[in-house]
N, CA, C and O atoms as a GROMACS GRO file, in nm:
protein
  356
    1UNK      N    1   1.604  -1.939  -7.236
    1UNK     CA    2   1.742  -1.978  -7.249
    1UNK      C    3   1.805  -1.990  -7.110
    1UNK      O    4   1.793  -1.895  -7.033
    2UNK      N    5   1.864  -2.090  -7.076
    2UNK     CA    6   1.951  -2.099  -6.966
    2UNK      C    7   2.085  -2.119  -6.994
    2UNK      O    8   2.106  -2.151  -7.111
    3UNK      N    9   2.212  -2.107  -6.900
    3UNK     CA   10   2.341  -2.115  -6.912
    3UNK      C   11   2.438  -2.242  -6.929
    3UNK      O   12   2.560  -2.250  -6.946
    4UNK      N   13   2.312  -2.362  -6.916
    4UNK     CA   14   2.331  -2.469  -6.914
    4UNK      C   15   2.475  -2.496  -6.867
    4UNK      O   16   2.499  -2.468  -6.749
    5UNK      N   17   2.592  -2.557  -6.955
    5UNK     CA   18   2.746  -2.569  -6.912
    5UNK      C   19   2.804  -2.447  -6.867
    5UNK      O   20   2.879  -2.441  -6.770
    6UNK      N   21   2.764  -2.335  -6.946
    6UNK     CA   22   2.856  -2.201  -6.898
    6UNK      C   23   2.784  -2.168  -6.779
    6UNK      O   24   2.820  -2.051  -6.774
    7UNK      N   25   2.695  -2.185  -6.661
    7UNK     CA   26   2.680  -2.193  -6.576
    7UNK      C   27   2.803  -2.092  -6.472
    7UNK      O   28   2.812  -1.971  -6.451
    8UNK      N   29   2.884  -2.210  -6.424
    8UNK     CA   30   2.981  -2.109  -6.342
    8UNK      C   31   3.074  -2.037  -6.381
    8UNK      O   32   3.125  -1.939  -6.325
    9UNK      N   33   3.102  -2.090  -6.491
    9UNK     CA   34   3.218  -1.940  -6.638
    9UNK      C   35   3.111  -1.885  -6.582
    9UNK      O   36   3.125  -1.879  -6.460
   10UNK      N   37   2.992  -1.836  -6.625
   10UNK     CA   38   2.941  -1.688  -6.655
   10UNK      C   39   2.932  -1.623  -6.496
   10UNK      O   40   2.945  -1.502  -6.476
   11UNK      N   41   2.911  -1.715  -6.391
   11UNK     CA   42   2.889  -1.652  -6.257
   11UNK      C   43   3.056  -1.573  -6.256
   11UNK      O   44   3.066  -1.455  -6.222
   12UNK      N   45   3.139  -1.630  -6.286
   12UNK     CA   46   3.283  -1.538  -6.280
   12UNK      C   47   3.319  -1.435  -6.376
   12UNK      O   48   3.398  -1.343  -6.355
   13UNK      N   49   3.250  -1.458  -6.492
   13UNK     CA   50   3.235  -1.336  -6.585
   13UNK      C   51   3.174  -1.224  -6.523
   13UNK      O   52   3.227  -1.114  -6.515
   14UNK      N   53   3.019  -1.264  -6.462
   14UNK     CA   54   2.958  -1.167  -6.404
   14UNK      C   55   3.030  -1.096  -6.269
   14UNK      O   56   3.000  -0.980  -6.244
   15UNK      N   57   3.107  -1.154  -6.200
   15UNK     CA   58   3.171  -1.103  -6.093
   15UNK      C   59   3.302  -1.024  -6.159
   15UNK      O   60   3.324  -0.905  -6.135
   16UNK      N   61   3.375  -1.094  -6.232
   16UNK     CA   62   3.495  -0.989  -6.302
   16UNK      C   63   3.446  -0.854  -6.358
   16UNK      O   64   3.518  -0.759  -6.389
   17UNK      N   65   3.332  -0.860  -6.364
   17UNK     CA   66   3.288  -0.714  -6.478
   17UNK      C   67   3.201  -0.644  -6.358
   17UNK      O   68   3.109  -0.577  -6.406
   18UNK      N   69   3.203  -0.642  -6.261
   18UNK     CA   70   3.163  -0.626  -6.124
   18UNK      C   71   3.218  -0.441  -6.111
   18UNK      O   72   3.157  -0.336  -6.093
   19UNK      N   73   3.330  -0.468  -6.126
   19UNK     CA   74   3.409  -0.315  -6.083
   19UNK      C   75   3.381  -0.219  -6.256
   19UNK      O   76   3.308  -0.121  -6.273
   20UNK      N   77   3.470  -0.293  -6.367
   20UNK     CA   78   3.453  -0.185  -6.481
   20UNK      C   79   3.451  -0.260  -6.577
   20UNK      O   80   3.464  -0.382  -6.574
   21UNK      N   81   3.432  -0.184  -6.679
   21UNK     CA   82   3.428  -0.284  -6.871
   21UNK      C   83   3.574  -0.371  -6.877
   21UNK      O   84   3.673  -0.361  -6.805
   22UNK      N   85   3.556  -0.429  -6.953
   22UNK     CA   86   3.675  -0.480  -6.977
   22UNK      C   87   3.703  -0.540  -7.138
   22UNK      O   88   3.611  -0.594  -7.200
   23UNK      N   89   3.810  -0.528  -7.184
   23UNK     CA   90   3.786  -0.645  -7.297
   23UNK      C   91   3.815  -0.805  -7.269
   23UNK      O   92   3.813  -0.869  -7.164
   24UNK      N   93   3.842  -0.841  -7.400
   24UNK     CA   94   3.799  -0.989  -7.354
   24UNK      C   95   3.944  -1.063  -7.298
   24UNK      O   96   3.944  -1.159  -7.221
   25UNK      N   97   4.075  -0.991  -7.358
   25UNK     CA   98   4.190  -1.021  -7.263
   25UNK      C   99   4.176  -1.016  -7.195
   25UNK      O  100   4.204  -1.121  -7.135
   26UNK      N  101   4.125  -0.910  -7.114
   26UNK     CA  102   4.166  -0.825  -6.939
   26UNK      C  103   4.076  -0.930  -6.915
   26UNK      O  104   4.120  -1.036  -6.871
   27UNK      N  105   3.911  -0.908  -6.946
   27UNK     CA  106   3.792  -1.073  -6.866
   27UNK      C  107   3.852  -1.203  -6.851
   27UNK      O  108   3.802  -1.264  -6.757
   28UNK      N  109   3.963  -1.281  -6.927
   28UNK     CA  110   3.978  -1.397  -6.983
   28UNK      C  111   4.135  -1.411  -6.840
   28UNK      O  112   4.187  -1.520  -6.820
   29UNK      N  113   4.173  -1.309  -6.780
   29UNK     CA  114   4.274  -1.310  -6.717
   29UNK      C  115   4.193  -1.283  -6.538
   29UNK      O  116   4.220  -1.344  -6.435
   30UNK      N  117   4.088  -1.167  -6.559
   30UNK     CA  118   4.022  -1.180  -6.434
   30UNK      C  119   3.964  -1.297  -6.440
   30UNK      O  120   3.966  -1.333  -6.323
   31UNK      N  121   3.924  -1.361  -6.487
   31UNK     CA  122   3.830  -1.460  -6.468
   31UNK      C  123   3.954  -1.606  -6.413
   31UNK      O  124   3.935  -1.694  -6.328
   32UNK      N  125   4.073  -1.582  -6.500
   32UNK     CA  126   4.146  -1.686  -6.461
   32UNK      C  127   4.224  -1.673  -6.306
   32UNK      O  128   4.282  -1.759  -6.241
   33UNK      N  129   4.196  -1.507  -6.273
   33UNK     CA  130   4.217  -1.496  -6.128
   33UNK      C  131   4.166  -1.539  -6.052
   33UNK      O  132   4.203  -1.582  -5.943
   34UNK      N  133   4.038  -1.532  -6.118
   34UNK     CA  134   3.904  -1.576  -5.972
   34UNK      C  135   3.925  -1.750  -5.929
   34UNK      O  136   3.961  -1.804  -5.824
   35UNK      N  137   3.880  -1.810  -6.074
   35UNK     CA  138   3.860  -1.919  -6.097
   35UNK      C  139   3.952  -2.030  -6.133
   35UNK      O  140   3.928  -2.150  -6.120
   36UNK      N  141   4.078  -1.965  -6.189
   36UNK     CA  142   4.187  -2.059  -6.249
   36UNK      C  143   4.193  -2.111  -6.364
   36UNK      O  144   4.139  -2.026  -6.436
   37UNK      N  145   4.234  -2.226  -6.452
   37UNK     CA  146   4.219  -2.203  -6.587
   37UNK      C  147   4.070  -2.190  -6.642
   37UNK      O  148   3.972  -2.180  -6.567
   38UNK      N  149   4.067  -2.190  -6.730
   38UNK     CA  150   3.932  -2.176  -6.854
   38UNK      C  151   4.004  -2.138  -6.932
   38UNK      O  152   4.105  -2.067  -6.935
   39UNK      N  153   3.919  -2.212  -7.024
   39UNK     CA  154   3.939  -2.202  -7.158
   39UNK      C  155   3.898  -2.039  -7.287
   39UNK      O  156   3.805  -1.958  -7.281
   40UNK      N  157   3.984  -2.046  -7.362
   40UNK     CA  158   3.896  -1.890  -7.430
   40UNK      C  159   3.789  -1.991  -7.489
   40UNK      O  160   3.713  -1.894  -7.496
   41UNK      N  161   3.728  -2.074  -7.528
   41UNK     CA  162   3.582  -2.105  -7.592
   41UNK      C  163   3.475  -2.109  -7.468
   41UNK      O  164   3.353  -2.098  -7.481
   42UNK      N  165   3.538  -2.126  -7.361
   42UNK     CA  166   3.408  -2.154  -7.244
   42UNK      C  167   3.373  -2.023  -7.218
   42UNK      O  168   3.252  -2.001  -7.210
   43UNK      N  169   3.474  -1.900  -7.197
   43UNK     CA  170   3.456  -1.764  -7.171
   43UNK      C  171   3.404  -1.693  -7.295
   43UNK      O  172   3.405  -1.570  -7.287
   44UNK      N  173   3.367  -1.737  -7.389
   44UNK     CA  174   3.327  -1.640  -7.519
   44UNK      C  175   3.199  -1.736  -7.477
   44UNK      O  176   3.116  -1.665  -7.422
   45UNK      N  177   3.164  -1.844  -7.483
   45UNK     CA  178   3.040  -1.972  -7.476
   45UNK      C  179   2.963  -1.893  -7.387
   45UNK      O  180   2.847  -1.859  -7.414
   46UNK      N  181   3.040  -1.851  -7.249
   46UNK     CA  182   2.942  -1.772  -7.148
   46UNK      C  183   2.940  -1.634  -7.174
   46UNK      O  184   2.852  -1.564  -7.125
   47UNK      N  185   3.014  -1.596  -7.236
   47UNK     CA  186   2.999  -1.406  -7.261
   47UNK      C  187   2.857  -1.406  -7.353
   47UNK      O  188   2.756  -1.349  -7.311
   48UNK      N  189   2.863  -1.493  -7.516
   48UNK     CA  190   2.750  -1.454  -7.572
   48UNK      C  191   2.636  -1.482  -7.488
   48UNK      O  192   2.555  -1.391  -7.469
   49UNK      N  193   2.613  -1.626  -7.421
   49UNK     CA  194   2.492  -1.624  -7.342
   49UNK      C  195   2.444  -1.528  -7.271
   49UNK      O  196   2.329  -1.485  -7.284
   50UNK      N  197   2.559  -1.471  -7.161
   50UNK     CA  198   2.503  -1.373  -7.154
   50UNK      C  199   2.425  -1.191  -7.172
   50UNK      O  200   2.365  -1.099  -7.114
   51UNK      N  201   2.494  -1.245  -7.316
   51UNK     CA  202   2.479  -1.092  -7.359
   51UNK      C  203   2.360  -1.113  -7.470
   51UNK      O  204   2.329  -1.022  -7.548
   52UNK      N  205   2.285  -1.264  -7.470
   52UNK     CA  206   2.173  -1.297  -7.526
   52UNK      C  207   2.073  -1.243  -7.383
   52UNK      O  208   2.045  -1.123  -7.383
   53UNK      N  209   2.032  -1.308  -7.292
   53UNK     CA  210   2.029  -1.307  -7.183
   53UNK      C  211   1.991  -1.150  -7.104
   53UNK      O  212   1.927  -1.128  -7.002
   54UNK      N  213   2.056  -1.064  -7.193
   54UNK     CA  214   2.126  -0.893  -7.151
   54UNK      C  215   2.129  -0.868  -7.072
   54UNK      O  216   2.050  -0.786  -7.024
   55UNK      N  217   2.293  -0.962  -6.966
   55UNK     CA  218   2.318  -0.945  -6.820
   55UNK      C  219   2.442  -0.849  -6.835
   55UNK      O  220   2.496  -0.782  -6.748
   56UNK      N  221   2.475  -0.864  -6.986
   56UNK     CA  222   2.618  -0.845  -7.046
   56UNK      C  223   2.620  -0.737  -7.179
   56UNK      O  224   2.542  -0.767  -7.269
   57UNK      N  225   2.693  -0.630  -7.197
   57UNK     CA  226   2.650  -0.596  -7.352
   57UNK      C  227   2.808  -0.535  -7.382
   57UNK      O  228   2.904  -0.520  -7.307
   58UNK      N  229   2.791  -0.509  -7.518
   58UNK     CA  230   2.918  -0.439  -7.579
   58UNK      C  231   2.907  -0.338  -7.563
   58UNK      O  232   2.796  -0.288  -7.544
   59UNK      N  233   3.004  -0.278  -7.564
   59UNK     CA  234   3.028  -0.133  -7.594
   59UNK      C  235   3.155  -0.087  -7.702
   59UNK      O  236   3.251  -0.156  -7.737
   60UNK      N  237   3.127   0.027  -7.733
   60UNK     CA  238   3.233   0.075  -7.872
   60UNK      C  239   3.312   0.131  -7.808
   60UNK      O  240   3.293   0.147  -7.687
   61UNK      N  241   3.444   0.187  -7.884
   61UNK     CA  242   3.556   0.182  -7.802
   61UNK      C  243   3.638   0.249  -7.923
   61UNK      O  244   3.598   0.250  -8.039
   62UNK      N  245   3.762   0.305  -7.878
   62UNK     CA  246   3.846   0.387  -7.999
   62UNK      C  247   3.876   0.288  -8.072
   62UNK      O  248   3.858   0.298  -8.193
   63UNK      N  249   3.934   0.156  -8.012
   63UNK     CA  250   3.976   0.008  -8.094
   63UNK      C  251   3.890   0.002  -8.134
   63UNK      O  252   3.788   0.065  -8.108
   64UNK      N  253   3.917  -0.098  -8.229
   64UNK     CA  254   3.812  -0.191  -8.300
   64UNK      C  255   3.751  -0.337  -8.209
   64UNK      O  256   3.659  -0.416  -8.228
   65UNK      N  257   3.865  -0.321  -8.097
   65UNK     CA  258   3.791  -0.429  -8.017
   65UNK      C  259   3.722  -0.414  -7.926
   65UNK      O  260   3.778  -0.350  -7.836
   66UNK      N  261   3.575  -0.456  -7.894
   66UNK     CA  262   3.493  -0.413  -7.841
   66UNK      C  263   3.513  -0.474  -7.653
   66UNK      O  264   3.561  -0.577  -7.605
   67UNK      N  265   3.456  -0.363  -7.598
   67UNK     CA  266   3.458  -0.403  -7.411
   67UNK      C  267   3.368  -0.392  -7.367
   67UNK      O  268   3.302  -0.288  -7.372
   68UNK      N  269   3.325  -0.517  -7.295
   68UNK     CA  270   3.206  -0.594  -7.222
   68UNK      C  271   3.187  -0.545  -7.020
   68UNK      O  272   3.260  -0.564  -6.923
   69UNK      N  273   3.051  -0.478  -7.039
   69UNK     CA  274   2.996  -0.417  -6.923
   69UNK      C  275   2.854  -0.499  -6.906
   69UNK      O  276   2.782  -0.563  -6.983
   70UNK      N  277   2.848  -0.456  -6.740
   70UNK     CA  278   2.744  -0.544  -6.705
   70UNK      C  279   2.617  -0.459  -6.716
   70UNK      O  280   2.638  -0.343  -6.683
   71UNK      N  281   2.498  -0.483  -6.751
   71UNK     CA  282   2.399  -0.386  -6.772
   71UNK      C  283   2.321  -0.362  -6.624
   71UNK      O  284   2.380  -0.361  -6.516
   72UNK      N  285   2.183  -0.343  -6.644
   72UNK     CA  286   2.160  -0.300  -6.479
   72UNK      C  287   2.120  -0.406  -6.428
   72UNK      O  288   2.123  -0.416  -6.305
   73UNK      N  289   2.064  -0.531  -6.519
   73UNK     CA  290   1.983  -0.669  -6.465
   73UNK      C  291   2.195  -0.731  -6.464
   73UNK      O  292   2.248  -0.752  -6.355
   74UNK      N  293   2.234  -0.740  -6.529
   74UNK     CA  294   2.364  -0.795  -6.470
   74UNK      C  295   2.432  -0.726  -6.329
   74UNK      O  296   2.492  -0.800  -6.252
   75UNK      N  297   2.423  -0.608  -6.305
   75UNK     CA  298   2.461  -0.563  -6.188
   75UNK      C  299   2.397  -0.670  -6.049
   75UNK      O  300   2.448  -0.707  -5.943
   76UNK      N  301   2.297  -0.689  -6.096
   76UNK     CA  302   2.148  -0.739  -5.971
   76UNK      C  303   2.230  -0.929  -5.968
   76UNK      O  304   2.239  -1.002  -5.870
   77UNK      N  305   2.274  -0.956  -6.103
   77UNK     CA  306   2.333  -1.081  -6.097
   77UNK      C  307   2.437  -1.066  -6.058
   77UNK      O  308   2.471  -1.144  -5.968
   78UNK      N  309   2.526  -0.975  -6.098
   78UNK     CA  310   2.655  -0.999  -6.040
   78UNK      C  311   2.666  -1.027  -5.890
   78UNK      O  312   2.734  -1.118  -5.843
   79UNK      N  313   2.575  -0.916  -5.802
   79UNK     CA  314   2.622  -0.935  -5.646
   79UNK      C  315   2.499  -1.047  -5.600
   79UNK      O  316   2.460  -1.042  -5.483
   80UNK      N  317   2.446  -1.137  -5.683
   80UNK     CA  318   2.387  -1.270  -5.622
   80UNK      C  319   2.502  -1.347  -5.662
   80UNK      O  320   2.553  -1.422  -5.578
   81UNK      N  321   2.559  -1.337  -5.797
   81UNK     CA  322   2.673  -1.424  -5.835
   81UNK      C  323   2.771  -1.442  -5.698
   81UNK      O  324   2.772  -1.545  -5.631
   82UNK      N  325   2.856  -1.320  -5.668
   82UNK     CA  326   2.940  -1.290  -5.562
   82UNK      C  327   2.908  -1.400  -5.440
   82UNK      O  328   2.989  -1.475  -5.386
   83UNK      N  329   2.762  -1.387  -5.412
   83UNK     CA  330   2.683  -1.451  -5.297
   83UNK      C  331   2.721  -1.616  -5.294
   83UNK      O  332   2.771  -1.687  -5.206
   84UNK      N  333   2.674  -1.642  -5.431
   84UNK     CA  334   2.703  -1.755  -5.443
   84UNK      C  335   2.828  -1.826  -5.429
   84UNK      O  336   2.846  -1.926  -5.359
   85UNK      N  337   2.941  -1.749  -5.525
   85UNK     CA  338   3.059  -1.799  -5.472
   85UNK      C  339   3.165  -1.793  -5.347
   85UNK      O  340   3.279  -1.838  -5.331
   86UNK      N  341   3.058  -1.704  -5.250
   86UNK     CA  342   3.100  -1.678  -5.134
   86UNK      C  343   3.221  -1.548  -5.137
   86UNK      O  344   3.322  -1.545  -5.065
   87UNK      N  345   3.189  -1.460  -5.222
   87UNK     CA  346   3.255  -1.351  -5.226
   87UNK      C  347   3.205  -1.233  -5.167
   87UNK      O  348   3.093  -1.246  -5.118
   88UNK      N  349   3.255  -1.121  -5.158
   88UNK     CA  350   3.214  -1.037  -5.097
   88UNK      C  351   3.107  -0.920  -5.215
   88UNK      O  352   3.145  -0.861  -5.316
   89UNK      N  353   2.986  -0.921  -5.158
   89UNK     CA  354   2.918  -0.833  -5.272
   89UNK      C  355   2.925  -0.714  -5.301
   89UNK      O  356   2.860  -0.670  -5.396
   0.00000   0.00000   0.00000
């Protein structure tokens, strides 16, 4: 499986979830920090990929809404991600 379109969504997913979990508000607002608009279908399009992928996984939570952390092979992507977009790793 590759990321095909979600491509650079997910490189900014992977960099937003860089510091801590988040849900998908708080991701959908870092991500619009990094990157500027996106859409909520391109950021859910790249969240499941990568949580097919398992760069990305859920976690349970007192809510019922679940918050997305990077696992240890997403950690290793995130600071190539960073690299790539010329951020600091």
């Amino acid at each position: 499986m590759t990321l095909g379109r979600y491509l650079e969504p997910a490189l900014w997913v992977l960099i937003a979830l860089d510091e801590d979990p988040l849900g998908l508000t708080a991701m959908f607002d870092a991500v619009r920090s990094l990157d500027g608009p996106i859409r909520h279908g391109t950021l859910v399009g790249a969240l499941s990929r990568l949580e097919r992928l398992r760069l990305v996984e859920s976690i349970s939570t007192d809510t019922r809404l679940p918050m997305y952390r990077l696992t240890t092979l997403g950690r290793t992507a995130a600071g190539s991600a960073s690299i790539l977009k010329g951020r600091p790793a």
